[in-house]
Steps between C-alpha positions, in 0.01 A plus 500: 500500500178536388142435668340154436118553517252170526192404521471186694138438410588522147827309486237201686226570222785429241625207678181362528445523130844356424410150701167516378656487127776245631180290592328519139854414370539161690134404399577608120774285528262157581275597283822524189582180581166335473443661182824438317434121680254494300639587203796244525249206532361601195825570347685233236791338686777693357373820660323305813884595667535812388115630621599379846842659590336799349230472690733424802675842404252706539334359817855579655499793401181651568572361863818653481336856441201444727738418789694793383150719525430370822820593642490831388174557652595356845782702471348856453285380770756394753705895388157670541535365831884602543353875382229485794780416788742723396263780469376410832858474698690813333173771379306422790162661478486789781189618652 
């Protein structure tokens, strides 16, 4: 088997970026649905409907992705940490 080689600090730096996106995603989503809002109050009644499950649709899913994001990020954090224990327990440093 062959050698797995991390860097901890960088697998947090990435992590940190990842729930930092996930973040920008959930606010995106608010601010879709306050725009396309807008546009189905302004919209004729036939497509009043249709504007809002759209709109709907795409708040849900630019959740769904920034949850997703987030996840990922705490995730390379929380194996960054796995990394630093393992290290620790079986390549212990030796003066």
């Amino acid at each position: 088997m062959s050698r797995i080689s991390v860097e901890p600090g960088g697998l947090r730096s990435a992590g940190g970026v990842a729930q930092s996106a996930g973040a920008d995603l959930r606010g995106l989503a608010g601010e879709v649905l306050a725009a396309l809002s807008a546009v189905g109050g302004a919209a004729p009644p036939q497509t009043r409907a249709a504007t809002a499950t759209f709109s709907g649709g795409m708040q849900t899913a630019a959740l769904a992705i920034g949850d997703g994001m987030a996840a990922l990020g705490a995730n390379a954090g929380t194996a960054a940490d796995v990394y630093e224990q393992v290290d620790a327990q079986v390549m212990p440093i030796t003066p």
